[in-house]
Structures are given as C-alpha cells and as structure tokens.
N, C-alpha and C positions, 0 to 999 in steps of 0.2 A: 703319823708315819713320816721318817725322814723325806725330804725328795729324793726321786731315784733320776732324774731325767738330767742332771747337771747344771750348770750355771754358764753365764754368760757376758762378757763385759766390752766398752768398746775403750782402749786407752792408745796412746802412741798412733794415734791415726789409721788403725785398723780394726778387728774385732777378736775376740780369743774367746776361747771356747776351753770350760773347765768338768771334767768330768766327775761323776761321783762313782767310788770306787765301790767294791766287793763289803767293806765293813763300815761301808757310809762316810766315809771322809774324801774327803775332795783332794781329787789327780793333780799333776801340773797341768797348766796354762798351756795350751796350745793355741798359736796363732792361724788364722785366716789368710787368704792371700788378701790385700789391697783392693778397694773395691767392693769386696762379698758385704751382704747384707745383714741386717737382724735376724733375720727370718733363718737365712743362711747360718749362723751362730747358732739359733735355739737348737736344727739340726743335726750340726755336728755334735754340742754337748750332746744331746741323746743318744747319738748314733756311738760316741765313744763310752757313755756310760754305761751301754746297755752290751757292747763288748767287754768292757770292767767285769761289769759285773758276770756275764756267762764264763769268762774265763778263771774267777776267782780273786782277781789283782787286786790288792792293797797297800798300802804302805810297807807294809812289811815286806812285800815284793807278790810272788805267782809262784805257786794259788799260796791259799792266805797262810802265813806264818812260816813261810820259805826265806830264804837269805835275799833282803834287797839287790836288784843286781845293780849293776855300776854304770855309770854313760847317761846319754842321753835316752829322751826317747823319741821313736821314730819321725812325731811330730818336729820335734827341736832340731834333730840331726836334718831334716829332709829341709829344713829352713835353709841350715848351712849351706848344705850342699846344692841347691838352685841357685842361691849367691853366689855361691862359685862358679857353676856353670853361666851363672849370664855374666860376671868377672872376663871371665873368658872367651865371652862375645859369641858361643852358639846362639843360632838364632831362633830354634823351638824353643827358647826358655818361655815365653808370653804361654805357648800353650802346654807347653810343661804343666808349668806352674797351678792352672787351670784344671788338668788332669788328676795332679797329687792332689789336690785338694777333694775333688770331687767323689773320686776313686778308691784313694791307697790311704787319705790320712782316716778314712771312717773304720775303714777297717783294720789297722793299723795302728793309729798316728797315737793312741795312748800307749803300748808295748816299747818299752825299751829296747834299740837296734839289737842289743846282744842277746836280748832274748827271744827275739821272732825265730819261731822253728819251719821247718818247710812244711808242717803242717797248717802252719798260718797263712803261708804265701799258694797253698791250695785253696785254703779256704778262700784268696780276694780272689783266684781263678775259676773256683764254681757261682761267686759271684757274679763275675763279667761277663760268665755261658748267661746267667740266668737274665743281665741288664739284655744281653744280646734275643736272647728268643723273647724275652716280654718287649721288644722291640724299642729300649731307653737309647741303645747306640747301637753303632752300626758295630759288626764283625769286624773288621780292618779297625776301627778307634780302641776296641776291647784289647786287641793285639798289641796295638800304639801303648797302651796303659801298661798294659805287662811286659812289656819292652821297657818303658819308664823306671817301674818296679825291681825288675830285673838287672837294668844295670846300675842302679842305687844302690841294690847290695853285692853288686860286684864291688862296685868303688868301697863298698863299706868295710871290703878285704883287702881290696888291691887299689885303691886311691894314689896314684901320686901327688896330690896333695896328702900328705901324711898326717897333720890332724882331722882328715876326716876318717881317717883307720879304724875303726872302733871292734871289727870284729877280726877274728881270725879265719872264718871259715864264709862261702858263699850258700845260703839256705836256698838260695833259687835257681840252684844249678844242674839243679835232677828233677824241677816241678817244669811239669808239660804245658806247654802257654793253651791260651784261647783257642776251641774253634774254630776253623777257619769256613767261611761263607761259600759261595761263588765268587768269583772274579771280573769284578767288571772290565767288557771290553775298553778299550781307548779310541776316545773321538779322534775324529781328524776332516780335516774335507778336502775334496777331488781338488785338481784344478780346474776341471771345469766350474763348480762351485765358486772357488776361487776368483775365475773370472768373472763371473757375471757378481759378485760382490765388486768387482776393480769397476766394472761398464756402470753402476747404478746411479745414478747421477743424484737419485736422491738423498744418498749416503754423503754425509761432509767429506770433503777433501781429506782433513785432518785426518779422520778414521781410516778411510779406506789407505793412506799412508801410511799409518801407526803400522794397520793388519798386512802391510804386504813386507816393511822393516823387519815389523817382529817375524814373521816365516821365515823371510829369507837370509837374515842372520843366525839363525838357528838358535839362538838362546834365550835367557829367562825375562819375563817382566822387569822385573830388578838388575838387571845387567843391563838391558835395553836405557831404561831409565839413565843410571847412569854412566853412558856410555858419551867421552867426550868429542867433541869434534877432532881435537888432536891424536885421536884413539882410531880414525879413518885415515889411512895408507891409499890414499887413489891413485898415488904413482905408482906403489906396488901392489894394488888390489886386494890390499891385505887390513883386515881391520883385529885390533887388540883389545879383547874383553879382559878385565884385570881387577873391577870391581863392580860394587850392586850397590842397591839403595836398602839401608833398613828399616822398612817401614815402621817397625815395633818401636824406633830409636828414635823419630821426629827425621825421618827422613836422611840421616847421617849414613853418611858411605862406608863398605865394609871391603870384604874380600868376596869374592862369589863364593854358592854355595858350598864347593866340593875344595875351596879352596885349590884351586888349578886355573891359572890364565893360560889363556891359550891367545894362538891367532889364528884367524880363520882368512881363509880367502873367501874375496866378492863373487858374488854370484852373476855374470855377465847380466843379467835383467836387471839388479835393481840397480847398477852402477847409476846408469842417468837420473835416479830419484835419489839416490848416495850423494850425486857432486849437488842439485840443488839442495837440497837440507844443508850442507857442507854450508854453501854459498850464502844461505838466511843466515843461518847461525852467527856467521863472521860479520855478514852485516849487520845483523844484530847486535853484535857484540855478547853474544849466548857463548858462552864454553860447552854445555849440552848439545846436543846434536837434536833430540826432539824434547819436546815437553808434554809429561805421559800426564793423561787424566788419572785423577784416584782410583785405588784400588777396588773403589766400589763400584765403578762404571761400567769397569772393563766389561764383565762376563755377558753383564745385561744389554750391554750396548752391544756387542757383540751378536747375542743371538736376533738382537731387532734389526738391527743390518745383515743381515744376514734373509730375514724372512722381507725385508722390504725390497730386496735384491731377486726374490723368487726363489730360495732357495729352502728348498720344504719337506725334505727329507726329517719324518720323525721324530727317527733317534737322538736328532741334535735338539731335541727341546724339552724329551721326558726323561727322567730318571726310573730305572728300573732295577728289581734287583740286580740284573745282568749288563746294564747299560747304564748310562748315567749322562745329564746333557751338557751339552760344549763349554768351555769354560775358555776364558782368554789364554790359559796356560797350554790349552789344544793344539793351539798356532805354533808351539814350542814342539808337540808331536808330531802337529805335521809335519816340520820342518826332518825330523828324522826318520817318518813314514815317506817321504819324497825324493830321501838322500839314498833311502834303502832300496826304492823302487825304482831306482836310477841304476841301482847294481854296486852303489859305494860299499867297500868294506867294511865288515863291522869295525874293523879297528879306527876308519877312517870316520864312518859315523858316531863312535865315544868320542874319538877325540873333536871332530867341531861340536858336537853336545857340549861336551865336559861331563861327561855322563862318569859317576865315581865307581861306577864296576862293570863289565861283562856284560849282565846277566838282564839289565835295566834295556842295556842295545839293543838284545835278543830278542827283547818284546818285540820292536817294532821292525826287528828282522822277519821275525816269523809273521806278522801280519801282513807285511808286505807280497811277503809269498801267497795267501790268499788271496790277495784281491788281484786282476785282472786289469792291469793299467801296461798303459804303453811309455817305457822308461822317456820318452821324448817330451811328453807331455808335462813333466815337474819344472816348477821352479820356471813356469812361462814366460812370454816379454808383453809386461805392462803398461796400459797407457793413462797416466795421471796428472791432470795440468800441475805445470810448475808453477812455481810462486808469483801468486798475481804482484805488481809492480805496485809501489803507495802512491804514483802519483795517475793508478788508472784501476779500473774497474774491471770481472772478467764476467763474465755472464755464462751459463752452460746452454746448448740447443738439444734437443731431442735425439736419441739415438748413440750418447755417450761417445762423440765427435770432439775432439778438443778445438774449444774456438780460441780467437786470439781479442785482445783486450778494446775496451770502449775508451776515449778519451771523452770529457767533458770540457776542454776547453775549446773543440769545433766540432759543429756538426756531421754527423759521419756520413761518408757517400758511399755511393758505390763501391767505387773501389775497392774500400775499405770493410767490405761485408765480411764478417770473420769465413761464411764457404769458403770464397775466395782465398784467404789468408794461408800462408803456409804452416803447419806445426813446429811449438818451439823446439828449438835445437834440442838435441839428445832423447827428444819422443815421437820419433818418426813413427809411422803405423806399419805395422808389420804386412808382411804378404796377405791379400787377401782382405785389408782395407783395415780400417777401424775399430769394426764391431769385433765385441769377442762372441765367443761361441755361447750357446744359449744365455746370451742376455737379455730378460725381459726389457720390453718396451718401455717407455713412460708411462707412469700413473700419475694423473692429473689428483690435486689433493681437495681442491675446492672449487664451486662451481664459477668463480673469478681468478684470475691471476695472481700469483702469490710471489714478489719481489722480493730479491733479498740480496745487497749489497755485500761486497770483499769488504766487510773494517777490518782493519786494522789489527794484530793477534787474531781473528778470524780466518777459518780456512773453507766457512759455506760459499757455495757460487753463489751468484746472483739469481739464478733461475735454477733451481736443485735438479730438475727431475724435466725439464721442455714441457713445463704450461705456459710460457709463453711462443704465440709463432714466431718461425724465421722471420727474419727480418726481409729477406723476397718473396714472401708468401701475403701479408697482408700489408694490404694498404701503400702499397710500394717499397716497403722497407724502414727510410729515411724517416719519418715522423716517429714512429714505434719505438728507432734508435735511440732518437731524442728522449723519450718519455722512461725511456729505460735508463739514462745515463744519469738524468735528473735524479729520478725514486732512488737512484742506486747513490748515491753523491750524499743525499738527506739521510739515508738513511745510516751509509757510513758514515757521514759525521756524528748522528745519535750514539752509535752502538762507541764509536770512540770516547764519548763522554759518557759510556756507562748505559746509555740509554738505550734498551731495545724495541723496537715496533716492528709490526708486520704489515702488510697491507692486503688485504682478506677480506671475503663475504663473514658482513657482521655475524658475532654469535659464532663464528670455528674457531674455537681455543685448539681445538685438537688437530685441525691441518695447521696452524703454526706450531704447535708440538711435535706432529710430524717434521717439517721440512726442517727443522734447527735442530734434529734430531735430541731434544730436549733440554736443550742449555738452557731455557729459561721455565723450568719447571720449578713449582714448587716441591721440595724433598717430600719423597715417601718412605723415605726411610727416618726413622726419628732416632735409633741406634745408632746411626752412621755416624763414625770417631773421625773421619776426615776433613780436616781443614779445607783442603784444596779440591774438595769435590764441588761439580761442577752445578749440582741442585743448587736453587738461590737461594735458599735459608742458612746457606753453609759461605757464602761468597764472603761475607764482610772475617772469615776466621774462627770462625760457630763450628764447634766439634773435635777441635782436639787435634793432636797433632800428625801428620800424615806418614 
C-alpha cells in the first residue's frame, strides 16, 4: 500500500515538507520556517496529507477530477507574503512566522489561496477552540493566530502590494474568531513598593537605576535602550523618544512601535539621576544614555529584586488564569497606572505612552479608579548614589544612607567619615530624612563579611546591603577604613581585568550570587539566543545575536 503519510526533505537550508494527495501522488513542496526540525517536517507532511486527503485534493484539483485551480497554494503564497512583511520592517514577523507554521500552514498550507472557502477558515477556528481547552495555548495566542490568518486573506484581496492579489473576495470576513478567555489583570506596583526597591541596598546600583528610568520615562524596553544622550533636553526638561532597538534584528535601531515619536517632559524626581547618566555617558564617550541587560534578565531580575527588597505581594510572582506575574514591561504600565492616578488626562496619558489608540489608555484609566492611592504619592523623589569617581571607591552603610567615597591614596580620618559627609549634589534627602517608607532593613548574606569593590563598568557598591559596621562603631572606625579601601582597590583592579572574586565564608557560592546579584552565574538557560546576556557562558559572544 502506497504511503499515505508524505514525504520530507531538507534542501536550501531549510526543510519542506511534501504531501500525498487524495489519488496517491505527491502535492507541492511546501517549506518550513528556518530552523524547524526533522521531527518537525515528518509532521507537517502528515498533517497536510492527511488534510489532502479528507478533503478529496488531487492533481486534478478539489475533490478529485474537478478543474485544477490557478495560483499558488496557501503554503507558497504565505511564504511571500512574511517576506514582505518583514521587507517592510514589522516587527511581529519572528513570531509571525512561528505562528503560520505551527497553526494555519497544517491546516491550510496544501489548499490553494483561491480555493480556501470560509468553511475552511472555521474549520482552523474550531481548531484553536479545541488547542485552547486541551490547554496547547493560551486564549489570547489562539486569537493572535486568527488575527494572523485573517488578515492574510485580507491582503490576499486587498494587498497593496499587488502581486500578492490572488483572490478576489475575503473568506474570513464573516468567520467568528476564537474564544475569548478571562482577562488578565495588569501588574503594576505602589510607590511604596517602589521605594523600598530604590532604599535596598542589596539590589545593584545599575538595576535599581535601570527600574526607576524605565518608570519614569514612561516607555518601552526598546525605546529606553536606544534612547541617545543627545535625545535628553535638560535645559528644556524635555526628552525625544524617536526610535527602539530591534532585538529580532541583531540589535539594529528601528522607529518605535506605533510608529509615533513623541516628546515627553521630565518628571521633576528623576531629573538629578537624568543629568548624572547624561554626565557618564559624555564622559564616557557613550552616545547611549544607559546600557540595558538582555532581554532575558529583565523579567527575572526584576521579580528577585523586588523580593530581596521585601516586597511580597503574591500576585507579582504567580500566574493565574486571572493574573499573571510582573514582567520588566510592567514598569511601562506603571508608568501610566501613576500618570492616571495622578488625575492626567487620558489624552495626556496616550500621548507620553505613545499608546496607538484610546481604548489601550482606558485600561489603566479604569484601574486607577479602583485602587485607592493618594495622587501625591506617584512618581516620588529618589535617592540613588551617583556615579562612583574611577579614581575612588564608594562603599554602602546600613540603612540605604548615601555615603560619600573612600580614597586609597591616605588614610581616612575622622573627618572624613562618609556620616559626617554631605550628599552629592542633586540627591539631597527629602523631608523627613533618608529612609523611604517601608524599607526593609539590612540582611546580612553570610556569617562573614562580604566585600565588594566599584570596578570599573560596575554599578555594585562595595558593601551591597550594611554587613559591614560603621566605621564609628567598631574598633574606632580608621583601621576598618583601611581594610576596606585595600579589599576594595584588589578587588577592582581583578574585576577590571576580567577577573571576579569575592571574599566570603568558604563553601557560599550562594551569598556571592546573592550580593552581584548574579553576574557571575553560570547560565540556566541553555535556549538563551542572547549575545549580551549577562550569564557567563554567554560573555565571550555564545548565543546569537541580541
């Protein structure tokens, strides 16, 4: 007996997948996206043959002994037309292309575009009901898929590109999509939360900066990224978002997403954290304003800082049908859950979003009104040491106090005891001292001291979280200074050559994981496509491009 299940072959750098039709002859060639597997091939030949054949298809056309029809078929056309779309530089094409494949070309991808009827394009939506209750994808991804679907054969009537015109009429413009689930609510967090992430001493400098940028510019990962130093107005307070980073693209710069630059005004709080970044950067010689971790870090680093700061509310760690947990992209809703709850217009909140319709605003219009905050409290004034100097060390003490720097070319006195010392310019402490409001204390991480110098591109303090005493607490101060300026000196000159150490009760790998808050882990991710992620198995350029 013939095979029924189809054939499969890998040529031009890809795989294709060949079906066997209704009278045992072999379909066209349809290709795979880049990437997919053997495994992946042997399934789609079966999945299209085994559509062939219920539906009748043969060479002769559908059902068997009917007029061949003309054109492409769905597989071939849907090729085209992904090229065109990433031609034209949308940016869901990576999961586009993902989606066709997995979804629309099985059930589909052997039927020639002009012969899909809307009884076909039901059939992939009782489908997707059915991936969706036997729980293969979410609700919302099913919807994504038939949105895909849908406007593929819109363009397949109305394309202005005009070779891809193939039909005259749209089949999926009377089929009823997916489903729809419950709605997850949208993360966000207080500012109180907020703060006691800014006070945590154990949290790196770097992050807890990233996380209060990203809020209080109100926009996306990818904007943030690449947002230039010449893009900050600090004589007009006004900064110009105008493009993103494309990560799908090797990191090459695009137009943001909605296609709409906007300018926003500064937010009176993070101006003094605005002009030093400004200030590194130029002395740097950085055109960037910051330099964001991979895409892989974010979400996760996120929720650990977040729980190592005390903040332990639930919802921000599980996913539920109803809820789902924080994601770096949150910091972007809070930014318009803060701007709402402040009493901003919604016209005023789309526009510093760049939100590309109404209805997107509404969301975190309407949430706002639920919750119970005091419009005064958004968008607080933070305290965050500036940029330690390269020719001196900073150290952190207990109690998230900004102290002022160690030199090691003399011994330090009294005088000189960072209490004493005034805060640097532009981070005076607000009414009421210091501390922000519930910020947990210090947690000590090992039953010894655990030192850690400013190198160089490093933004860890020297003492993350106050396991070491004040320096007018033991032993007089002045010896302890010493021993700190020393550790700190050795240790940034290793970390500048590459080299990291910690100095810890032997046997805690896990409190130096702690305090570096994992920059010298080995990767747990063995999927992870990012060059630039911060795991060390990734550092020498291992993983692909970012």
């Amino acid at each position: 007996m013939a095979d029924r299940t189809g054939t499969f072959e890998f040529r031009s750098g890809r795989w294709w997948a060949r079906p066997t039709l209704a009278d045992g002859s072999r379909g066209a060639r349809v290709p795979l996206p880049k990437g997919a597997t053997e495994e992946q091939a042997r399934e789609k030949a079966k999945a299209l043959s085994e559509l062939a054949q219920r539906k009748g298809t043969t060479k002769a056309g559908s059902p068997a002994g009917a007029e061949q029809p003309k054109g492409p078929t769905v597989a071939e056309w849907g090729e085209a037309w992904l090229d065109e779309r990433e031609r034209r530089g949308l940016a869901s094409v990576r999961t586009d292309r993902g989606r066709w494949a997995k979804w629309i070309e099985p059930q589909l991808g052997a039927l020639h575009m002009v012969a899909v009827t809307t009884e076909d394009l039901e059939r992939l939506v009782q489908r997707l009901d059915e991936a969706v209750r036997g729980g293969e994808l979410a609700w919302k991804t099913a919807r994504n898929v038939w949105g895909l679907a849908s406007k593929a054969f819109d363009d397949a009537a109305r394309s202005k590109t005009l070779e891809l015109r193939v039909r005259k009429d749209n089949p999926a413009e009377k089929v009823r999509p997916p489903d729809e689930g419950p709605a997850r609510g949208k993360q966000f967090i207080y500012p109180s939360e907020f703060l006691s992430l800014m006070a945590c001493e154990r949290v790196p400098v770097r992050w807890r900066r990233l996380v209060a940028v990203q809020i209080y510019l109100y926009c996306r990962a990818g904007e943030l990224e690449a947002l230039h130093v010449d893009d900050v107005d600090l004589a007009h307070r006004t900064i110009h978002i105008h493009r993103a980073v494309d990560r799908d693209h090797g990191g090459a710069m695009k137009e943001t997403k909605t296609n709409n630059p906007r300018r926003i005004p500064i937010e009176p709080n993070i101006m003094p954290l605005l002009e030093a970044l400004v200030a590194e950067a130029r002395a740097a010689g950085r055109a960037l304003l910051v330099e964001m971790p991979a895409l892989c870090d974010l979400a996760a680093r996120l929720r650990k800082y977040l729980l190592w700061a005390g903040v332990e509310r639930a919802e921000l760690y599980k996913t539920t049908p109803t809820s789902k947990q924080i994601t770096w992209h949150d910091l972007r809703a809070t930014a318009a859950t803060w701007l709402a709850i402040r009493g901003e217009a919604p016209q005023v909140v789309m526009a510093r979003c760049g939100h590309e319709n109404m209805e997107t605003t509404m969301g975190y219009i309407r949430l706002a009104g639920m919750l119970h905050a005091d419009p005064a409290s958004v968008f607080p004034e933070i305290l965050l040491p500036q940029s330690l100097p390269q020719d001196s060390k900073g150290w952190g003490s207990a109690g998230g106090k900004l102290s002022g720097s160690l030199r090691s070319s003399k011994r330090p006195q009294r005088d000189s005891n960072p209490r004493n010392m005034p805060p640097s310019a532009g981070f005076e402490p607000p009414s009421g001292g210091f501390d922000a409001p519930h910020a947990p204390g210090p947690a000590p991480v090992s039953a010894r001291n655990v030192v850690f110098g400013a190198a160089l591109g490093q933004s860890h303090e020297a003492v993350p979280h106050g396991s070491l005493p004040s320096p007018d607490v033991a032993h007089g101060g002045a010896g302890d200074q010493q021993v700190v300026v020393e550790l700190v000196e050795m240790r940034g000159a290793a970390a500048a050559a590459g080299v990291f150490w910690d100095v810890l009760e032997a046997g805690s790998a896990q409190a130096a994981h702690d305090v570096t808050g994992g920059d010298v882990d080995p990767c747990s991710d063995p999927a992870c496509p990012f060059a630039r992620c911060s795991h060390a198995r990734h550092r020498g350029g291992e993983g692909g491009s970012r």
